[in-house]
C-alpha positions in Angstrom: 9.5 0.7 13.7 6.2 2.6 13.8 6.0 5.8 12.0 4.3 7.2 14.7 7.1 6.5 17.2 9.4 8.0 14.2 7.7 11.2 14.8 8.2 11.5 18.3 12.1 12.1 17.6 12.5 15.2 16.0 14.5 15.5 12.3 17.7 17.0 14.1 17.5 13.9 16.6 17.0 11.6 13.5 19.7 13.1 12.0 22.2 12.9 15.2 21.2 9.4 15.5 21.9 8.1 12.0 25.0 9.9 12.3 26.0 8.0 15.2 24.9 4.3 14.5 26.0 5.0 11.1 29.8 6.1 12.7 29.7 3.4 15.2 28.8 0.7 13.0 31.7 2.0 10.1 34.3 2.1 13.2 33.1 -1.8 14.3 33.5 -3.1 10.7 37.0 -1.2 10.5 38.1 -2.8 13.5 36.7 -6.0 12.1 38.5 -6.1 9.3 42.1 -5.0 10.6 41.6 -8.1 13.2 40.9 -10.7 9.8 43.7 -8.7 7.9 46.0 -10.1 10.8 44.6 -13.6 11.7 43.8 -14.8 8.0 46.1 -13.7 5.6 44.9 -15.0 2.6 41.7 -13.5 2.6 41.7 -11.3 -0.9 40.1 -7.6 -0.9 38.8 -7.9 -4.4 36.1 -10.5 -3.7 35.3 -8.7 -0.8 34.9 -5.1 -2.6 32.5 -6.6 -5.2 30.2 -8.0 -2.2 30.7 -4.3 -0.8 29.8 -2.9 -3.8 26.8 -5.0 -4.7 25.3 -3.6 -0.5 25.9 -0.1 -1.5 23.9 -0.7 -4.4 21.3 -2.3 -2.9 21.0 0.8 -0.5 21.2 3.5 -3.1 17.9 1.1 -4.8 16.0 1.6 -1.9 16.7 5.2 -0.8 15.9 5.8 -4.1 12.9 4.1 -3.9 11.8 5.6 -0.7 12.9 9.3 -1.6 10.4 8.8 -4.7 7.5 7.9 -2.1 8.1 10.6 -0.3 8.5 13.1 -2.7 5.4 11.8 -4.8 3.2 11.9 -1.4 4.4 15.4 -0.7 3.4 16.6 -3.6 0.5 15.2 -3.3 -0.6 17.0 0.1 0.1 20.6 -1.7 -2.1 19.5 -4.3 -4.6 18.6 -1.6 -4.1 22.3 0.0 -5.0 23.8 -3.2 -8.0 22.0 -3.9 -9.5 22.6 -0.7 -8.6 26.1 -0.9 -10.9 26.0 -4.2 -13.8 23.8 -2.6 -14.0 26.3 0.2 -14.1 29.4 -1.9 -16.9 28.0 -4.3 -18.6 26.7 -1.0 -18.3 30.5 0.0 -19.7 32.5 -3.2 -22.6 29.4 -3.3 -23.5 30.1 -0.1 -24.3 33.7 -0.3 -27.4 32.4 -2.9 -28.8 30.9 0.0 -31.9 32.6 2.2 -31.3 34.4 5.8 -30.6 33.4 8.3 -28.8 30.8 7.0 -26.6 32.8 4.5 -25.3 34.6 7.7 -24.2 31.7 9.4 -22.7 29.8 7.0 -20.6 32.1 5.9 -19.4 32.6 9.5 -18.8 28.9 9.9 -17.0 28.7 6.8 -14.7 31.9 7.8 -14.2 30.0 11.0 -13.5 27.1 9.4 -10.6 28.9 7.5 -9.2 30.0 10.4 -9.3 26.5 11.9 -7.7 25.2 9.0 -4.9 27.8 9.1 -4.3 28.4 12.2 -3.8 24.8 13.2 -1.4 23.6 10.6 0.8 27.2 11.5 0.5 26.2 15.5 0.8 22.1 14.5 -2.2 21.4 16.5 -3.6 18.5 14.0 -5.6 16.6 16.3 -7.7 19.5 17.6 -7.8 21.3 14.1 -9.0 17.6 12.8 -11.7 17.3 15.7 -12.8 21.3 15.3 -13.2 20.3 11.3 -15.3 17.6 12.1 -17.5 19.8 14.0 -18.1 22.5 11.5 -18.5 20.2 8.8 -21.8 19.0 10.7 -22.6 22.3 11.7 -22.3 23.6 8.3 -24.5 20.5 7.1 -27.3 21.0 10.0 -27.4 24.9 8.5 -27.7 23.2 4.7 -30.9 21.3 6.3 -32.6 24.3 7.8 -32.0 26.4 3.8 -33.6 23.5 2.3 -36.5 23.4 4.1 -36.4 27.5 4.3 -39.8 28.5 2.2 -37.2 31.5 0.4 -35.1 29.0 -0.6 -34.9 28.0 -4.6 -34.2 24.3 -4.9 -31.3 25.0 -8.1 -29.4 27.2 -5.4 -29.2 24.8 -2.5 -28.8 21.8 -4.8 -25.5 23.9 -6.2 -24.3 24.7 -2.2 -25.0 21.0 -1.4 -22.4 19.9 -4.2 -19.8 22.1 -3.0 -20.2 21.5 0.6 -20.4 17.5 0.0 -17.0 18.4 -2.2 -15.0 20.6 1.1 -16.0 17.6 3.3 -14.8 14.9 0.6 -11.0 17.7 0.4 -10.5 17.3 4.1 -11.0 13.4 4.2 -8.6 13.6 1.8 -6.0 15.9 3.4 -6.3 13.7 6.6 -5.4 10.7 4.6 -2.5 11.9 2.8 -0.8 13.7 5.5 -1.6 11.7 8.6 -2.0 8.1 7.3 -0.2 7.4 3.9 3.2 7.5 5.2 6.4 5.9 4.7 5.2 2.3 5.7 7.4 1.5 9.4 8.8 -1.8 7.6 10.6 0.7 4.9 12.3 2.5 8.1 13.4 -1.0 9.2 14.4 -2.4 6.2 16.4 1.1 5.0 18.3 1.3 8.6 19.2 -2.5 8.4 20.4 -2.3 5.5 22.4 1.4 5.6 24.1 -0.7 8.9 25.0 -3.5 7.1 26.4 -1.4 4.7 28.5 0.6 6.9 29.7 -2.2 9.0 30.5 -3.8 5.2 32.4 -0.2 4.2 34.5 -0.4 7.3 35.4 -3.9 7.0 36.6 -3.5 3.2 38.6 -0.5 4.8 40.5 -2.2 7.4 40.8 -5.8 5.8 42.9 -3.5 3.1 44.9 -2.8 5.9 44.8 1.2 5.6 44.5 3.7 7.6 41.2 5.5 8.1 39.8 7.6 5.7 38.5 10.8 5.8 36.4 9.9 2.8 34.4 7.7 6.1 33.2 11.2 7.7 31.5 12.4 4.0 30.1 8.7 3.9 28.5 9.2 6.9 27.3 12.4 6.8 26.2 12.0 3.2 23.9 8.9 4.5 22.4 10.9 7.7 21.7 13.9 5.1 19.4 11.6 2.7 17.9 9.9 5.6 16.9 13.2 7.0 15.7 14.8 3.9 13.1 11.4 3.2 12.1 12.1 7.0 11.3 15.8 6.1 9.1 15.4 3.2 7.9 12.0 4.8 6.0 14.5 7.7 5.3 17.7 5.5 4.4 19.8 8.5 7.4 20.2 10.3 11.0 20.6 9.3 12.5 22.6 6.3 10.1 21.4 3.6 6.8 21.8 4.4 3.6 22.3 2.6 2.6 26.0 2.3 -1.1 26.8 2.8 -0.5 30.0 1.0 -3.6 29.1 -1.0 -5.9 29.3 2.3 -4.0 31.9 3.5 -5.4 34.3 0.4 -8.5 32.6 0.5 -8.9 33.8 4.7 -7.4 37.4 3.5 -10.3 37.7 0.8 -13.3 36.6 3.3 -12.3 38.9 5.7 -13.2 41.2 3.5 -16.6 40.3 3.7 -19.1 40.2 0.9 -20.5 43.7 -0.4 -23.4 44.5 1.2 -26.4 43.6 -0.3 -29.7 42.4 1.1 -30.6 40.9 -2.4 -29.7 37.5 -3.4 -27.5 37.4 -6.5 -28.9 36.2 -9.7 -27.9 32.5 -11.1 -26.1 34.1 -14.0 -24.1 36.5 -11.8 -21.1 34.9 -10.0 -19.8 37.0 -7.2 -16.4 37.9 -7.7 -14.8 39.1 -3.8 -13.6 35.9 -3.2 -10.9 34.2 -6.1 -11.6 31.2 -7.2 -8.2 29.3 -7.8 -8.2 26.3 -10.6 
């Protein structure tokens, strides 16, 4: 199963869907298992429980398992949020050291870029808010060329704005990585729906080979199953869903620069931090 075909079927889909195959595939074992409770008599329920249980066990390894990816990874993307929050708001105070023109524009790329960056994970338009970041990173890097070679400029200064701006570009590689690529491998999906089949089909047949009656206990199995599955999904995609990753961080960080930075024509001394825009560690 590809994860990208995963994320064309949305959670409450997902969660329809394991709810179904889940309830289908209980109800095929049940039936199963009152048909060998009739035709061979001497098959024992005890054996058959153990085998049950060691399935079940089995499953709960590797939902386990693939909750504690997911987790990790989505905490791992709000990390990522925060830390680009911080390389753009040093990128931002460094860049008002730097000589006009340049100083104007950069800081109008970088407030664009802000916006880009918010706006597109709010409106999940990823693949444009990727290509528009891509574009303003080399914008931003064509305006670090013209500074440097600016005869205003002090080498210290642009060296400093360099660092940061290598650092915002370095963040959004890393942001890309972590919440587009390094997913919940495809083979995990196939190997954890297999396997929560098997082990619904197994349920059912324990159930009917007993020769009871059907449980309501086999709803809240069900249901129980399609709610784990569907909260691994959510933090699997981090965007979308119930719980997803808040850009709270950038959001302050886009309040503060529109507030623009005093007005000053003089550049701000080395020792002197500007302090309009928060720095978050």
């Amino acid at each position: 199963m590809d994860t990208e075909l995963l994320d064309l079927i949305p959670l409450w889909g997902l969660f329809l869907a394991v709810c179904t195959f889940a309830g289908l595939a209980l109800e095929a074992g049940y039936h199963f298992g009152r048909w060998r409770h009739q035709q061979v008599a001497e098959e024992k329920e005890t054996p058959v429980g153990a085998m049950v249980a060691a399935i079940l066990g089995l499953l709960a390894f590797l939902l386990a398992f693939t909750f504690g990816l997911a987790a990790n990874r989505f905490d791992t993307r709000r990390e990522a949020v925060l830390d680009e929050a911080n390389a753009i708001g040093t990128t931002y105070l460094r860049a008002r050291l730097l000589p006009e023109p340049q100083r104007t524009e950069i800081l109008r790329l970088l407030r664009e870029y802000v916006d880009v960056r918010v706006t597109g994970i709010q409106e999940l338009r990823i693949p444009e808010t990727v290509a528009r970041s891509a574009e303003l990173h080399e914008a931003l890097w064509q305006q670090a060329l013209e500074a440097s070679r600016n005869p205003d400029s002090i080498a210290v200064m642009t060296s400093l704005f360099f660092q940061s701006l290598n650092d915002l570009i370095d963040l959004h590689g890393k942001r890309v990585q972590y919440g587009l690529r390094n997913r919940i491998s495809g083979s995990i999906w196939v190997v954890l729906f297999a396997l929560a089949l098997i082990s619904m089909l197994a349920v059912g047949y324990q159930s009917g080979l007993s020769g009871t009656r059907r449980s309501p206990a086999m709803s809240g199995l069900v249901l129980a199953f399609a709610g784990v599955m569907f909260l691994i999904a959510d933090l699997d995609r981090g965007s979308e869903g119930f719980l997803t990753v808040s850009q709270q961080a950038l959001i302050d960080l886009q309040h503060a620069m529109e507030q623009g930075p005093p007005t000053s024509s003089a550049t701000p001394p080395l020792n002197k931090q500007p302090t309009s825009i928060p720095h978050q560690d």
